[in-house]
N, C-alpha and C positions, 0 to 999 in steps of 0.2 A: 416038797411042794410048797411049803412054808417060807422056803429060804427065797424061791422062785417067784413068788406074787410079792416078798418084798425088797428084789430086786428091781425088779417091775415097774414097782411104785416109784422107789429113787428113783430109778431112770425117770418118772413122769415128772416127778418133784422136781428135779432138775432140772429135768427140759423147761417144763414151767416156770422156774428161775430165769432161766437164761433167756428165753423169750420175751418174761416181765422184764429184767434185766438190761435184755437188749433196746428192745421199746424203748425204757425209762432212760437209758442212755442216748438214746436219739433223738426224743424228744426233749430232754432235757440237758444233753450236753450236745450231740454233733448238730443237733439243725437247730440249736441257737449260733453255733460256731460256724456252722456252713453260711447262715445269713451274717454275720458279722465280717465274713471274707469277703462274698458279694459286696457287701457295703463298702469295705476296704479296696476292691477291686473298680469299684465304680470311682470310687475318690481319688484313687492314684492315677486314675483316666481323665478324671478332671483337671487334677494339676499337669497330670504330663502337657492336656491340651492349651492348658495354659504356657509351658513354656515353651507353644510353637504358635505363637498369633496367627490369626487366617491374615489379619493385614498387613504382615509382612513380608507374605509369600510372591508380592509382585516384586519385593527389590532383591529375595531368596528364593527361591525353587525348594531348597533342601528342605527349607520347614515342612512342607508341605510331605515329604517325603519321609521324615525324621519323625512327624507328629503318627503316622499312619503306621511304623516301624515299630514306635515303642507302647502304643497302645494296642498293638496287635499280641504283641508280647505279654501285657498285662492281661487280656484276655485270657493268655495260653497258662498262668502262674497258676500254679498250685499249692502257693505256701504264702504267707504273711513277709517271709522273710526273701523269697524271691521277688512279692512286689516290691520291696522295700530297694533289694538290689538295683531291680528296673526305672525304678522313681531316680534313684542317684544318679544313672546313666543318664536317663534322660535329663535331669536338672543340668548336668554336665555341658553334656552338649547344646542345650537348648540358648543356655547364658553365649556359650557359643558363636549358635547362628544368628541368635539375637542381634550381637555385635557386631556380625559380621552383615544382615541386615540393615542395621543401623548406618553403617559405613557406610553400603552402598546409595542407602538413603539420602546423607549425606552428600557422595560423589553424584548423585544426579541433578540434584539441588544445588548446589554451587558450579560446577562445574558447566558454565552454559556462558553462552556470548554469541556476538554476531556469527552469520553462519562460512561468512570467508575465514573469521578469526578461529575458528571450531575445523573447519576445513584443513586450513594449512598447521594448525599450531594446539588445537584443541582435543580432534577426535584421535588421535594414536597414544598422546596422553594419557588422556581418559580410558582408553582401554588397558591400559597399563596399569593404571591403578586398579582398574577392574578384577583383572589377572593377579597380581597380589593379595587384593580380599579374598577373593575366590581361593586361594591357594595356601592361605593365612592357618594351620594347624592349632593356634593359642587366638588368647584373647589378646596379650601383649603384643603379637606380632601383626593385629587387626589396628589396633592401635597405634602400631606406628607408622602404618600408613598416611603421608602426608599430605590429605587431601589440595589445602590452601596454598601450600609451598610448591606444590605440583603446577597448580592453577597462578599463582604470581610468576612464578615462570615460562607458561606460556605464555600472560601476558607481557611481560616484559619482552620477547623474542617478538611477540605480535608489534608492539611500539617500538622497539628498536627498529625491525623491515620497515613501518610506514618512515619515521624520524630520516634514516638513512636516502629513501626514497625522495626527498626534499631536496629541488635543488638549491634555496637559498641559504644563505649561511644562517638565517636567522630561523627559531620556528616559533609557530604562531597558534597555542595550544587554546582551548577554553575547556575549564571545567564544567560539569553540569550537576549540580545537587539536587533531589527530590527539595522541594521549597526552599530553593535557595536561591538568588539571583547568580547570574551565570559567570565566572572570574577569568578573566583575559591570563593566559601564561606567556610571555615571549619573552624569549630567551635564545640563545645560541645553538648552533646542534649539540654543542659537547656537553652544553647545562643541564640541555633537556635529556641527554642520554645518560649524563648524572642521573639527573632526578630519577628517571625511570628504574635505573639498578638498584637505586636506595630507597623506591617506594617495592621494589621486589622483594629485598632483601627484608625489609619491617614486613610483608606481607602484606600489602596496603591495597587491597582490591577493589575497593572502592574508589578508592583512588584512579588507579590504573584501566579501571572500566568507565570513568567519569569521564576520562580525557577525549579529546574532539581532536584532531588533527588537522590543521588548513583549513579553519572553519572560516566561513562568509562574513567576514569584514568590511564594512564601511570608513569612511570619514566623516563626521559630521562637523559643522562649523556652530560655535554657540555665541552666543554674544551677553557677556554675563558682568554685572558690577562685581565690582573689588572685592567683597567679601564671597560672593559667591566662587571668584573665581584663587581659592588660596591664599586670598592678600594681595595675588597678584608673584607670589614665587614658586611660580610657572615655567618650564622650561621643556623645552623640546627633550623628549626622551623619557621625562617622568611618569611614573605609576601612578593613576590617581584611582579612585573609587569615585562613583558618583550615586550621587544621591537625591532625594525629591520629595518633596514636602507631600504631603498624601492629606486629601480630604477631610474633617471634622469626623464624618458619619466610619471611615475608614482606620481611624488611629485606634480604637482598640483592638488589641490583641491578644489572643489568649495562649499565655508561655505554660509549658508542662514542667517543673522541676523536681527534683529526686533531692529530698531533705530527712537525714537519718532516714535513708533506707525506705521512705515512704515518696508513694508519687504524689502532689502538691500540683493544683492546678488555681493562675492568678490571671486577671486583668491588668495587661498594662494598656497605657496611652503613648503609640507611638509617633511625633509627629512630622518624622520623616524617615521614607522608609531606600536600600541600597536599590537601585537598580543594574546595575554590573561593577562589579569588583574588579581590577588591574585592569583600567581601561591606559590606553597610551597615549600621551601626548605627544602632537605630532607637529603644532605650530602655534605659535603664543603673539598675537599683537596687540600693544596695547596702546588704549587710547588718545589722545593727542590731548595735553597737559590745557587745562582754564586757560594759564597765563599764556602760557602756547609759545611765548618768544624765547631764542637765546640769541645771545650777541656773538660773534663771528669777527675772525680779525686774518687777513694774509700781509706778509711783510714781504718786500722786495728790496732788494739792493742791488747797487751798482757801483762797480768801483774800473776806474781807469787810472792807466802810470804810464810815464812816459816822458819825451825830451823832445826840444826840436831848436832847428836854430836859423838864423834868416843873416843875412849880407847885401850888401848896395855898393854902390860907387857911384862920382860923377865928378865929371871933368869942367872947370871951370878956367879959359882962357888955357895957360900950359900946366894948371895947377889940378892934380886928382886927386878926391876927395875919399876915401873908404871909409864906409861903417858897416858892424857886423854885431848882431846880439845871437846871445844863447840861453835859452828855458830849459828848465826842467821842474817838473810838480805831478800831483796825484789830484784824480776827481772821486771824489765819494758821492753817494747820492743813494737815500732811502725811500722807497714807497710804502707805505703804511692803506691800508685797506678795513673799514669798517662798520661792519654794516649788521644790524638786528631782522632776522626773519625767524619764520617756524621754519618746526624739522622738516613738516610735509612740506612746505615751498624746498626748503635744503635738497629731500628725496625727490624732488623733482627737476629740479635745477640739475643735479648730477645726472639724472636718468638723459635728461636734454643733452648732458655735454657743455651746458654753462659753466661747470661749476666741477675741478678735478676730482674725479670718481673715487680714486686709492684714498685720497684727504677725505672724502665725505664717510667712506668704509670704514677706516681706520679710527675715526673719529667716531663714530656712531654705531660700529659693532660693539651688539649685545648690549646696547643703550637701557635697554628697556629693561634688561634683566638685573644689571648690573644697579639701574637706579632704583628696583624692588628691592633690592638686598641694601642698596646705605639706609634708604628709608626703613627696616625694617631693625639697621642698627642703631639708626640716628633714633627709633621711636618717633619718625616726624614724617610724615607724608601726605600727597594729596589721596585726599580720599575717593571723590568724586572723578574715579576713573571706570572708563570700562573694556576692559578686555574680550577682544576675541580670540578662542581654543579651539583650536582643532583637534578631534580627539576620534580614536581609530575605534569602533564600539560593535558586537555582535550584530549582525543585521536584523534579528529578532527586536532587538531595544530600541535602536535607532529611531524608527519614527514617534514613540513614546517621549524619548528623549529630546528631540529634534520640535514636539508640539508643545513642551513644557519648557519652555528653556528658565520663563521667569519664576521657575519653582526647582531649580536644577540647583545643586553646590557641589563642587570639585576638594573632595579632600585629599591630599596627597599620604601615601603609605610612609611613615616617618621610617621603617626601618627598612624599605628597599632599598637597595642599593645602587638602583638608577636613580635615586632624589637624592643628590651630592649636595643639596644645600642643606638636608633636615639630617644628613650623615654629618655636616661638619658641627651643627649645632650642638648636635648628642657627643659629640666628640668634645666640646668645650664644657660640656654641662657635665659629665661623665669622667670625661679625662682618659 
């Protein structure tokens, strides 16, 4: 009976151990450990949502899909070390879609242009690239997707079709810069189809989306003193820039520059400022010299040869008389012609037909350019000339240009290669 009640008891002792036991184990180890998983479980839900942005889900789908994947997962984890797993995966792939997000970010952002150029050269492109990101397994292979190499070569195929499309042999390009005055390009078909290959090949899409094709060109006629107009070594064909003196209240300006890595903002005073860059000259006359006279001289000759010879007779009672001479000589004979006028009487006189046209041509082509260039060797010239330019200018400038003429100056581009006079220069300076 003895042995019975204190079996009994152990067993209560025991149970009551293991009860207390239990308890104190629960409260003191699994539901501090149970809350410390939750905690881990809510945190590994936070980063995973971190590596699936909501705002990237318009250029990705997947994130959205990925994010809802692997949180759903974290909820289901039963272990510190299965969230741990899930966290990896997810970081995994999240850097992933990021990238691959990113890309297409990218591809929608750049890849834009007029809607004929998107049409025929643009949109099959673009989907192409699209198809690649999308299909991209690594980050390396998201990467080497070449969004801009993509995009210069539809541009370059868009400007090749129009260039091609051109019937004249020459093309007639302008660039257009955000705050930039507008730059005349003409040039040849095969220059401009250069240029385009090699602004493709650098990448240059600014470039290549700047360009105007057959844009609306005037002539305008300026009428400008010497110094405005070059010095006067002016010639038909040359590049010039022009430029125009701008207002007191308008000369400052304020330049942005980067100086060790830091942006630096200054006032300058500028007191003339471009209005179109590679405008073309198109006709150069200059104006009729102070002294105004040159002397003028035509020479004529005459020359005759020859012989002749004469005979008589006469009869006197039964006596007859003969006489007979004979000549021979040369006639020489000079006109000499000399007379002082101006060129304009000279160009008018030939225009009448007074005055042998080829003689007045021959004599007086390229008078004018020809007498800028000694005066500019001799160091000695009239100054008090004034030239009129005719120069080929965007139709936006032209009437700006056209109402300022007396605040207008023609600088010629020293290193185009249409300005053969400031090419031979650099050539002697240079060697």
């Amino acid at each position: 009976m003895v042995n019975v009640r204190v079996i009994v008891g152990l067993v209560f002792i025991l149970i009551l151990i293991l009860v207390v036991g239990g308890t104190a184990w629960y409260f003191l180890v699994h539901k501090p450990a149970q809350k410390v998983f939750v905690q881990e479980t809510q945190k590994t839900i936070s980063l995973i949502e971190k590596e699936f942005p909501e705002d990237l889900e318009r250029f990705n789908p997947r994130i959205a899909e990925y994010r809802t994947k692997f949180v759903g997962q974290a909820r289901k984890a039963t272990s510190l070390k299965e969230l741990n797993l899930i966290l990896l995966q997810a970081q995994e792939r999240g850097a992933l879609e990021r990238k691959r997000a990113e890309k297409i970010e990218e591809l929608e952002k750049v890849f834009t242009g007029p809607s004929d150029f998107m049409l025929k050269f643009g949109n099959a492109r673009k989907e192409l690239l699209r198809a690649r990101i999308n299909d991209a397994t690594t980050i390396e292979q998201i990467i080497a997707v070449d969004v801009v190499a993509m995009l210069a070569e539809a541009w370059r195929d868009y400007r090749v079709a129009q260039i091609t499309q051109i019937p004249q042999r020459t093309v007639v390009m302008i660039r257009r810069e955000k705050d930039e005055p507008p730059e005349m390009i003409v040039v040849s078909k095969e220059q401009a189809l250069e240029m385009i290959e090699q602004a493709s090949i650098a990448k240059s899409i600014d470039l290549l989306k700047e360009l105007e094709m057959e844009p609306e060109i005037v002539a305008v006629p300026l009428l400008l003193e010497r110094r405005q107009a070059a010095s006067g070594l002016l010639d038909t064909g040359y590049v010039v820039d022009i430029f125009m003196e701008v207002e007191e209240r308008e000369r400052e300006q304020v330049i942005e520059e980067e100086i060790e890595g830091k942006k630096v903002r200054r006032t300058v005073k500028m007191p003339i400022k471009p209005v179109v860059r590679g405008a073309l000259v198109l006709g150069v006359i200059r104006g009729e010299d102070k002294s105004g006279r040159i002397e003028l001289s035509e020479t004529e000759e005459i020359r005759k040869e020859g012989e002749g010879s004469e005979s008589k007779s006469s009869t006197i009672e039964d006596e007859t008389i003969e006489e007979s001479r004979k000549s021979e000589g040369r006639i020489e004979q000079t006109l000499e012609k000399r007379y002082r006028i101006t060129l304009q009487d000279l160009l008018k006189a030939a225009s009448a037909g007074k005055v042998n046209r080829s003689f007045v041509s021959g004599m007086l082509s390229k008078y004018a350019w020809e007498l800028a260039q000694l005066e500019a060797q001799a160091n000695l010239g009239e100054l008090e000339i004034d030239y009129l330019v005719l120069v080929a200018v965007p139709v936006e400038v032209a009437g700006e240009i056209n109402q300022n003429q007396d605040k207008v100056t023609l600088m010629p581009q020293p290193f185009n290669p249409n300005n053969t006079w400031y090419q031979d220069v650099l050539e002697k300076i240079w060697g």
